[in-house]
Residue frames as a rotation matrix with the C-alpha (Angstrom) as fourth column:
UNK 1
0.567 0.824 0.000 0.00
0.824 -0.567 0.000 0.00
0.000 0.000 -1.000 0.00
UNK 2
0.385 -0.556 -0.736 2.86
0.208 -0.725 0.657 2.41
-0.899 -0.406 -0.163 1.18
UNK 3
-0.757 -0.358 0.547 4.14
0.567 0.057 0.822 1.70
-0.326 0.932 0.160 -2.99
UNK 4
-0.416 0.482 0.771 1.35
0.824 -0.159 0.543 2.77
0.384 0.862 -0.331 -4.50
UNK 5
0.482 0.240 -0.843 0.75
0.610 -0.782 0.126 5.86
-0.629 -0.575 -0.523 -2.11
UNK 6
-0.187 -0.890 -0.415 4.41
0.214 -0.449 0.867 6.87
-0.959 0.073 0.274 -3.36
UNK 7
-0.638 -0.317 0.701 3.60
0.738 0.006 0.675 6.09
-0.218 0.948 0.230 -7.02
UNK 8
0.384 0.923 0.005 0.20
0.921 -0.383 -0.076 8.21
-0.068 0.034 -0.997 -6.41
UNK 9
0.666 -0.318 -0.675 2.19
0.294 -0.720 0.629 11.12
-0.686 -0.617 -0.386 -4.98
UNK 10
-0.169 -0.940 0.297 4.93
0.354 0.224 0.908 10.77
-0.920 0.259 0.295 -7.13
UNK 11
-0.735 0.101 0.670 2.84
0.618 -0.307 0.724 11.40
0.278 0.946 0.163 -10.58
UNK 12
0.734 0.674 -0.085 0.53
0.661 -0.681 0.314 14.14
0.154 -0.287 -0.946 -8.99
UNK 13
0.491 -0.546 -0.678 3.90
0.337 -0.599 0.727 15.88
-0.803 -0.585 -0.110 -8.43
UNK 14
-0.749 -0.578 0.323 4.96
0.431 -0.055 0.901 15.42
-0.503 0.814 0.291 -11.99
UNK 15
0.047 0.861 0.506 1.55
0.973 -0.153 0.171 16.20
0.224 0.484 -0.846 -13.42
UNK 16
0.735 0.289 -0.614 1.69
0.588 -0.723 0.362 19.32
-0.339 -0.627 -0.701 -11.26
UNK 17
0.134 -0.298 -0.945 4.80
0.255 -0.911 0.323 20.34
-0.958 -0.285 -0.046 -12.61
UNK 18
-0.611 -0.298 0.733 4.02
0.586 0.452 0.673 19.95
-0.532 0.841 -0.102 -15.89
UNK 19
0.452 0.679 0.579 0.90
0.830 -0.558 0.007 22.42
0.327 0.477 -0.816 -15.96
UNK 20
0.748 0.203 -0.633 2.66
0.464 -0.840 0.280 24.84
-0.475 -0.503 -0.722 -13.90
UNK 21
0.354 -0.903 -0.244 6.06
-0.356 -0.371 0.858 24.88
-0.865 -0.217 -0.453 -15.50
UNK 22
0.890 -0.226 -0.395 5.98
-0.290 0.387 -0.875 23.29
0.351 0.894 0.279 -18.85
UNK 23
-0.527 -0.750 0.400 8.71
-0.483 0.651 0.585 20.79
-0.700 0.115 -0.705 -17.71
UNK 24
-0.058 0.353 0.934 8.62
0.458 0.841 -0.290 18.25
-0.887 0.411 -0.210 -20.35
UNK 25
0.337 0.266 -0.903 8.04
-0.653 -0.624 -0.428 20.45
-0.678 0.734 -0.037 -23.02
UNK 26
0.333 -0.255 0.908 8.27
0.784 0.610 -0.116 18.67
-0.524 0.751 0.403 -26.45
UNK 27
0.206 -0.378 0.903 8.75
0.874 -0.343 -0.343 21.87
0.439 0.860 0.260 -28.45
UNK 28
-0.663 -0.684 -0.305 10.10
0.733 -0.675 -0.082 24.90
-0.150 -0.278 0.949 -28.28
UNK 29
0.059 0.784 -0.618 8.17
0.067 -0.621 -0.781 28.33
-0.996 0.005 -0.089 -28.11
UNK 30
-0.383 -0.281 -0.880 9.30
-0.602 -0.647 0.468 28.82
-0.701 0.709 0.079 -31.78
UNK 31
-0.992 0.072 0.106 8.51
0.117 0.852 0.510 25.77
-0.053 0.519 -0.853 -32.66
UNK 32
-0.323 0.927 -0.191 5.05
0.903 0.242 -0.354 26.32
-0.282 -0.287 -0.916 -31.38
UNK 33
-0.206 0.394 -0.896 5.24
0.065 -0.908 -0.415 29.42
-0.976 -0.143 0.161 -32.41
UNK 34
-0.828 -0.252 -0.500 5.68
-0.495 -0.086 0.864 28.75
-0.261 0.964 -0.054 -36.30
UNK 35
-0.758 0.650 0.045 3.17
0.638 0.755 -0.153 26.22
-0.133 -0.087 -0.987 -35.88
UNK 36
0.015 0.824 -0.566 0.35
0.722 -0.401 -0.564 28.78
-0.692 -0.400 -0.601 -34.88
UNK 37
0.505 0.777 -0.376 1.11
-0.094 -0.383 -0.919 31.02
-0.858 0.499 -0.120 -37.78
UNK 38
0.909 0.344 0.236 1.02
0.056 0.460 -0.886 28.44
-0.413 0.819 0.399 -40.42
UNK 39
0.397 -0.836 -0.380 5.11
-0.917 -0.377 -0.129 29.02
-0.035 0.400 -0.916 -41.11
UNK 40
-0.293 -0.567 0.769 5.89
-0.314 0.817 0.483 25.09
-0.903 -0.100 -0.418 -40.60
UNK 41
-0.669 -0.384 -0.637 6.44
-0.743 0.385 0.548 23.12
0.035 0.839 -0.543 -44.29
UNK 42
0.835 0.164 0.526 4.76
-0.183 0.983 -0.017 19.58
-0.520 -0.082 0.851 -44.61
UNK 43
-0.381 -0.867 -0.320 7.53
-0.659 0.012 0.752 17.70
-0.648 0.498 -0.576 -45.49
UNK 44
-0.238 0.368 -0.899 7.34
-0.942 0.138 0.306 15.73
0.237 0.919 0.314 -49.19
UNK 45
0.052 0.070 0.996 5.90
-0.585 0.811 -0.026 12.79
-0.809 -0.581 0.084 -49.45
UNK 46
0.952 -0.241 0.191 7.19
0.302 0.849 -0.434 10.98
-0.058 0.470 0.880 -52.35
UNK 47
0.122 -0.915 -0.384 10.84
-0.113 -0.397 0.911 10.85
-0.986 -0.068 -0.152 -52.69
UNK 48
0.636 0.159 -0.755 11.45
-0.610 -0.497 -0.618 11.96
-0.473 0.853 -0.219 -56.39
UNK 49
0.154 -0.928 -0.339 14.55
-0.987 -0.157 -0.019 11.17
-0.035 0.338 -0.940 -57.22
UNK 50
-0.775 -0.526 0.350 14.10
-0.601 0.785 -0.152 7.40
-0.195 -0.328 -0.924 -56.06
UNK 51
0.350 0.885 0.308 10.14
-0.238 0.402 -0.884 6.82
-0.906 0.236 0.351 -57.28
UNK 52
-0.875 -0.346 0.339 10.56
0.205 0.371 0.906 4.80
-0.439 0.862 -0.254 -60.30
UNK 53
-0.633 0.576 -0.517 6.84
-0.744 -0.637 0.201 6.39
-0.214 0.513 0.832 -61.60
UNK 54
-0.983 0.181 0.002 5.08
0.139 0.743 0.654 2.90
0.117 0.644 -0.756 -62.05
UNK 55
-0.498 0.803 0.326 1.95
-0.598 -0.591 0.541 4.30
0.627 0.074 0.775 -60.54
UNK 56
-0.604 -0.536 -0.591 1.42
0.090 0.690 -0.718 1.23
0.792 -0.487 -0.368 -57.63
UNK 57
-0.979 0.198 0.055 0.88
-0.179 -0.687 -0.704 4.01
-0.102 -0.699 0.708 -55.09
UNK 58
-0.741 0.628 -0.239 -2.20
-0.651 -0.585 0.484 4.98
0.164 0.514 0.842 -57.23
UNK 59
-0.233 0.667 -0.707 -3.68
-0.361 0.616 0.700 1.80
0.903 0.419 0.098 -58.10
UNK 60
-0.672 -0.207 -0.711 -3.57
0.510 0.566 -0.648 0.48
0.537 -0.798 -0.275 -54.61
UNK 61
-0.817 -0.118 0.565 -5.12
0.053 -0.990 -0.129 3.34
0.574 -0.075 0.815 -53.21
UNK 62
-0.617 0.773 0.147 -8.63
0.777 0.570 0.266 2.94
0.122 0.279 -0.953 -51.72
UNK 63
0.131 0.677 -0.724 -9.39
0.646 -0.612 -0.456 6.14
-0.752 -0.408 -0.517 -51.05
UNK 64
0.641 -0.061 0.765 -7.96
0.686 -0.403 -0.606 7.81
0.346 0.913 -0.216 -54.36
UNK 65
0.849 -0.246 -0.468 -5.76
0.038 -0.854 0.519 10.12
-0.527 -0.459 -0.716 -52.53
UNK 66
-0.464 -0.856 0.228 -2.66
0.314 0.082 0.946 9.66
-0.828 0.511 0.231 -55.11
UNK 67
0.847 0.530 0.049 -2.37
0.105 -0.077 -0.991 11.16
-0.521 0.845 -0.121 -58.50
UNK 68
-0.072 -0.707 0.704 -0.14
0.868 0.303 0.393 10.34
-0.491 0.639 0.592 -61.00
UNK 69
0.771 0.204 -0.604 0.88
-0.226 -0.798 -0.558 13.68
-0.595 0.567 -0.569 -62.47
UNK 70
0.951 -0.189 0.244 3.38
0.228 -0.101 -0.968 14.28
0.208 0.977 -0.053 -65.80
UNK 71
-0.368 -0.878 -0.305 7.34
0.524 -0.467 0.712 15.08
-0.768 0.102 0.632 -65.68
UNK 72
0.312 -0.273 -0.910 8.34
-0.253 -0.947 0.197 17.78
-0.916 0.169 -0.365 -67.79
UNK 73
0.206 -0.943 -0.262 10.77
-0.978 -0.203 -0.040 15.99
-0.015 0.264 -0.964 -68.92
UNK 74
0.968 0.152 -0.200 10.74
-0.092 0.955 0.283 12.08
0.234 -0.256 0.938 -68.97
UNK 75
0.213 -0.960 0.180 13.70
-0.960 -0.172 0.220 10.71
-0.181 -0.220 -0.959 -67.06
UNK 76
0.342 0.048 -0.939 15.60
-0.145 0.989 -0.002 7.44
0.928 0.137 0.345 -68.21
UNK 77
0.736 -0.375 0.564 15.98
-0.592 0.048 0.804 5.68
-0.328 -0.926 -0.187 -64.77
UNK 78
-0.379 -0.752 0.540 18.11
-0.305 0.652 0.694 2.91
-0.874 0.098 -0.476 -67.01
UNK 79
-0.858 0.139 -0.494 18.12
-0.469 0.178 0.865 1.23
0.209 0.974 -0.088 -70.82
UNK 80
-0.468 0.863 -0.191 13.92
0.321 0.367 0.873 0.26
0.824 0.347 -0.448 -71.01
UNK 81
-0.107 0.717 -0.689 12.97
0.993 0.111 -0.039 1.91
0.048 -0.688 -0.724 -68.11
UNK 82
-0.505 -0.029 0.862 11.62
0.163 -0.985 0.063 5.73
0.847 0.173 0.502 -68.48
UNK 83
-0.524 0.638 -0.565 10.04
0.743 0.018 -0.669 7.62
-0.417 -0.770 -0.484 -65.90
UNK 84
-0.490 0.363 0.792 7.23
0.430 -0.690 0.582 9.79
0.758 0.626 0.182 -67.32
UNK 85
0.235 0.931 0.281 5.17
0.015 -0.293 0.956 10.26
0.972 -0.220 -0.083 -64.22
UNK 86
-0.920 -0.387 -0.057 5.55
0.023 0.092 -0.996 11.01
0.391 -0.917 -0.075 -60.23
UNK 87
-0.307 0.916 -0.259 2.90
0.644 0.400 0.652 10.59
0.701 0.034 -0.713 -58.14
UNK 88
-0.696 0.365 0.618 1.29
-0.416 -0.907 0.067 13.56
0.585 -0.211 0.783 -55.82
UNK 89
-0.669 0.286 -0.686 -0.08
0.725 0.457 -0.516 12.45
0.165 -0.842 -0.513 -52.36
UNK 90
-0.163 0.820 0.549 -3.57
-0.068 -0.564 0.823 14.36
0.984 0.097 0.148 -51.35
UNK 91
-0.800 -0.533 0.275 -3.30
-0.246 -0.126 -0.961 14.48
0.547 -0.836 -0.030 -47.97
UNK 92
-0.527 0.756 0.389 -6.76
-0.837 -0.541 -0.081 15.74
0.149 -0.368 0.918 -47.15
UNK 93
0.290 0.631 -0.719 -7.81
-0.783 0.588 0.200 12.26
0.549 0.505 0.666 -48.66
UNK 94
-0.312 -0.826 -0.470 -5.61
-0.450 0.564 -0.693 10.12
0.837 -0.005 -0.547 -46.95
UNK 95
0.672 0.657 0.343 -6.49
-0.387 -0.084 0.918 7.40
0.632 -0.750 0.197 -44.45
UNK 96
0.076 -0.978 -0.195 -3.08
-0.946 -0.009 -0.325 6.52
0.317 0.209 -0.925 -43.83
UNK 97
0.769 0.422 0.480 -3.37
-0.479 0.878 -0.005 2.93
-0.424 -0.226 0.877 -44.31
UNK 98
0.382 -0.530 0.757 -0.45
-0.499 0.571 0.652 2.26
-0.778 -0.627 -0.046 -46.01
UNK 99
0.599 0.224 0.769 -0.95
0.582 0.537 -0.611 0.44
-0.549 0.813 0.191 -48.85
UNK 100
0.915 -0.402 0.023 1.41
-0.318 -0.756 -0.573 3.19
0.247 0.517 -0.819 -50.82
UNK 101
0.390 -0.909 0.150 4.04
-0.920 -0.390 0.034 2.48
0.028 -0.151 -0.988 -49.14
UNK 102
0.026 -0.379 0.925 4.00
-0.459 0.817 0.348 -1.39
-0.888 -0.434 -0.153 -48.69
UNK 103
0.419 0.458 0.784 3.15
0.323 0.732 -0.600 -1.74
-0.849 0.504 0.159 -51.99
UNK 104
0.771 -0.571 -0.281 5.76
-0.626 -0.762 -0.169 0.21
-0.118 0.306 -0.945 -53.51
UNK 105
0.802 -0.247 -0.543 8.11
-0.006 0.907 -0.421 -1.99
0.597 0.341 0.726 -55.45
UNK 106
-0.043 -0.996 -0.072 11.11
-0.175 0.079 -0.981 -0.65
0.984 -0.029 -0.178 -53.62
UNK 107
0.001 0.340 0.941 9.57
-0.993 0.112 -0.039 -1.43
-0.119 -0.934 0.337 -50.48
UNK 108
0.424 0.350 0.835 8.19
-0.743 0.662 0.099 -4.60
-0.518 -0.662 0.541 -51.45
UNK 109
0.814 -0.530 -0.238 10.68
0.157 0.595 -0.789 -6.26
0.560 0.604 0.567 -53.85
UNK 110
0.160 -0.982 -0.100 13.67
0.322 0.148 -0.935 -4.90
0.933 0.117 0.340 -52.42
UNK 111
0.464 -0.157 -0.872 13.36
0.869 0.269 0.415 -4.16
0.170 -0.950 0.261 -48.73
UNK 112
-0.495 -0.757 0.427 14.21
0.630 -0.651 -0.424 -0.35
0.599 0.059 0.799 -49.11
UNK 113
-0.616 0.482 -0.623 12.83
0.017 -0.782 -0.623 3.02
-0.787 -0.394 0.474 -48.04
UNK 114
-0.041 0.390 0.920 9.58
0.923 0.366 -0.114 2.98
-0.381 0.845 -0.376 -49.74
UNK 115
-0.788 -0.146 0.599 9.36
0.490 -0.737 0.465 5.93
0.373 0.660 0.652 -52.25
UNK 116
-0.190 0.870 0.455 5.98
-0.533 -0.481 0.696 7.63
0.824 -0.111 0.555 -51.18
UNK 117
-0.285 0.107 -0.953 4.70
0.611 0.786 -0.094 7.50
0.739 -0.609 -0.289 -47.69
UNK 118
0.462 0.732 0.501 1.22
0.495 -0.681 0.539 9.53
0.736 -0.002 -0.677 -46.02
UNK 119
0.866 0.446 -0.224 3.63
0.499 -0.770 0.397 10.74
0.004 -0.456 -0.890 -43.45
UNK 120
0.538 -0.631 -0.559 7.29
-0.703 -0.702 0.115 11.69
-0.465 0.331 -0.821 -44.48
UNK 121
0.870 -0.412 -0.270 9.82
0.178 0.774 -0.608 9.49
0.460 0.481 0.746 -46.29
UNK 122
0.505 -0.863 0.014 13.06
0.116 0.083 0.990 10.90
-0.855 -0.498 0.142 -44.77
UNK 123
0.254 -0.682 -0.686 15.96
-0.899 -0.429 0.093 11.06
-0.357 0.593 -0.722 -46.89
UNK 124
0.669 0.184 0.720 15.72
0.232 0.869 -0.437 8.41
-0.706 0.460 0.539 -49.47
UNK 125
0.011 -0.639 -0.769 19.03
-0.902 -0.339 0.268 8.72
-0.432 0.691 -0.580 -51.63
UNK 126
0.378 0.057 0.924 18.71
0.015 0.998 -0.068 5.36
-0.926 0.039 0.376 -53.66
UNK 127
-0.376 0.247 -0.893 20.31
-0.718 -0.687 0.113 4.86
-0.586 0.684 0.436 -56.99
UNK 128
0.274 0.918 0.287 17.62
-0.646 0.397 -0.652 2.84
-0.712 -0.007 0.702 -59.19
UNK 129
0.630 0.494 -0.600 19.38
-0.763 0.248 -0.597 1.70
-0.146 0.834 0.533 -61.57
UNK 130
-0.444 -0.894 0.055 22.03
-0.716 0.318 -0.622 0.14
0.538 -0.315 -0.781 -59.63
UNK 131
-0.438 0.503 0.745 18.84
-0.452 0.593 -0.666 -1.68
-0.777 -0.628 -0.032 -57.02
UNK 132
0.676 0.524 -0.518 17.41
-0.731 0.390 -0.559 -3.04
-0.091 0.757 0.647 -61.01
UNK 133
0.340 -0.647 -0.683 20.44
-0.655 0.358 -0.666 -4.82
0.675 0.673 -0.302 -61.19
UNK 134
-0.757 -0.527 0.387 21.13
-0.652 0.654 -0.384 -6.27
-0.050 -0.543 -0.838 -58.49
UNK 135
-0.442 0.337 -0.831 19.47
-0.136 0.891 0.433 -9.70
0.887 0.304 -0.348 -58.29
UNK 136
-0.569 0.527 0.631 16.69
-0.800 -0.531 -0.278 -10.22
0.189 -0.663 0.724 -55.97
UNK 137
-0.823 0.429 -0.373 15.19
0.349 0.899 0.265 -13.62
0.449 0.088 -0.889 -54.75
UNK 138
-0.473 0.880 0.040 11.32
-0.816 -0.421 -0.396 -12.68
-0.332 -0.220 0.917 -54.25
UNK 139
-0.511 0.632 0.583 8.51
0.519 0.767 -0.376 -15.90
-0.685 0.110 -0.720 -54.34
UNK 140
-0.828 0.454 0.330 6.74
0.479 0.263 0.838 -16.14
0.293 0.851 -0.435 -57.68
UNK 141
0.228 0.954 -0.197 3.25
0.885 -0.118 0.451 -15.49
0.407 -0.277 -0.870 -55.35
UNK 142
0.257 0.208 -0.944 4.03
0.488 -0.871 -0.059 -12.30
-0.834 -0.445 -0.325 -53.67
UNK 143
-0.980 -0.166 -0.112 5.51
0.002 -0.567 0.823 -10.64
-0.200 0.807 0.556 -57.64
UNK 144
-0.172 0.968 0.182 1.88
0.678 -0.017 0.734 -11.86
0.714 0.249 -0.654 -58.94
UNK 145
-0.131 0.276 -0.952 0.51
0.978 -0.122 -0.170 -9.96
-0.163 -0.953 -0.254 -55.90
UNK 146
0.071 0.044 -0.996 2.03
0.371 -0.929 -0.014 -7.01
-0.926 -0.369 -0.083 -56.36
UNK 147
-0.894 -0.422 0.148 2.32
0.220 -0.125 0.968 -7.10
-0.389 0.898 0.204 -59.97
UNK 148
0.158 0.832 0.532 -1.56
0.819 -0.411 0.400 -6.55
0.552 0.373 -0.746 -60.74
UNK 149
0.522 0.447 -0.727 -1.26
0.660 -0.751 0.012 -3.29
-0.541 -0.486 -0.687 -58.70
UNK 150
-0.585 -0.779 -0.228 2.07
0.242 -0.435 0.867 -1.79
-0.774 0.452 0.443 -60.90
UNK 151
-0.919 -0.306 -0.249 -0.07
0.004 -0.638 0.770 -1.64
-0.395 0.706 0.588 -64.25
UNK 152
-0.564 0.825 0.028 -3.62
0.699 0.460 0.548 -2.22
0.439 0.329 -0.836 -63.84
UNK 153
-0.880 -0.335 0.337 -5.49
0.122 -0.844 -0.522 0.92
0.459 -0.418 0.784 -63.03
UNK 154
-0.043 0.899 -0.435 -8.88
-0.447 0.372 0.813 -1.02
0.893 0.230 0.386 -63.14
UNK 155
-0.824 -0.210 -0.526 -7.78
0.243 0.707 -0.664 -3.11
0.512 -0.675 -0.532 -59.66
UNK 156
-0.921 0.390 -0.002 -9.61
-0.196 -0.467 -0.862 -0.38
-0.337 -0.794 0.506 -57.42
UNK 157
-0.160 0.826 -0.540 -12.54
-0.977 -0.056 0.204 0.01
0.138 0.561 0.816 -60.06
UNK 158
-0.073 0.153 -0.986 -13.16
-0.198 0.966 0.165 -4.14
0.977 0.207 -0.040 -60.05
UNK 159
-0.948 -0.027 -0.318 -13.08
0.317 0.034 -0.948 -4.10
0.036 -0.999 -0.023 -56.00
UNK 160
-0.672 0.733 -0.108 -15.77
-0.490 -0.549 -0.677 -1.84
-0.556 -0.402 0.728 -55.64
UNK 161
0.035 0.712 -0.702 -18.11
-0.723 0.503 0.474 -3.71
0.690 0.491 0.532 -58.52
């Protein structure tokens, strides 16, 4: 009994100085202060430079929050593989379930940082045409799997029927 007096006592004393004294604080006033008028970034969610454009994200989606939008510029990532497209996360939509990011080939073929992900990606420096080459043992059943989501944009549309 005398334990659980102490432990009683013990977080009423922390609690206490936590409302009076912002101990603990997670952020800084600036922090909180940028926050409050609207000066803080979202950071990106797709890494660019390492999305390989197959459109995955998209199909996979269930809420539609992804859109596949145009390059400028198509980039070759390597000999037969272009990128014409990057995809464009919709926040608002998002139910962050996921499904973008696990289903992202470089996620789920090769065990990297996936490319696109509802809440930051971090610093994804990858180069793509060096992770195509390398050889990759992956079961027959999980490629099928994820292979109808890479170029079928019909997946979502055929769910819902």
């Amino acid at each position: 009994m005398k334990n659980l007096v102490l432990i009683f006592l013990e977080g009423a004393y922390t609690n206490l100085k936590r409302i009076l004294f912002a101990s603990d604080r997670v952020t800084d006033m600036e922090v909180r202060n940028m926050i409050l008028e609207g000066r803080v970034t979202p950071t990106e969610k797709v890494a660019k430079a390492s999305c390989i454009g197959c459109g995955g994200c998209k199909n996979v989606c269930p809420t539609e929050a992804i859109e596949m939008v145009d390059l400028d510029e198509p980039v070759e990532l390597m000999e037969g593989l272009v990128k014409t497209q990057l995809p464009v996360l919709h926040s608002e939509k998002c139910v962050t379930c996921y499904y973008c990011h696990d289903f992202c080939p470089i996620y789920a073929l090769f065990g990297e940082a996936g490319t696109i992900h509802p809440n930051d990606v971090g610093e994804v420096d990858l180069d793509i045409s060096e992770l195509m080459e390398k050889p990759v043992k992956i079961s027959e059943d999980k490629i099928a799997y994820i292979s109808q989501f890479l170029a079928d944009s019909t997946i979502i549309r055929k769910r819902k029927d």
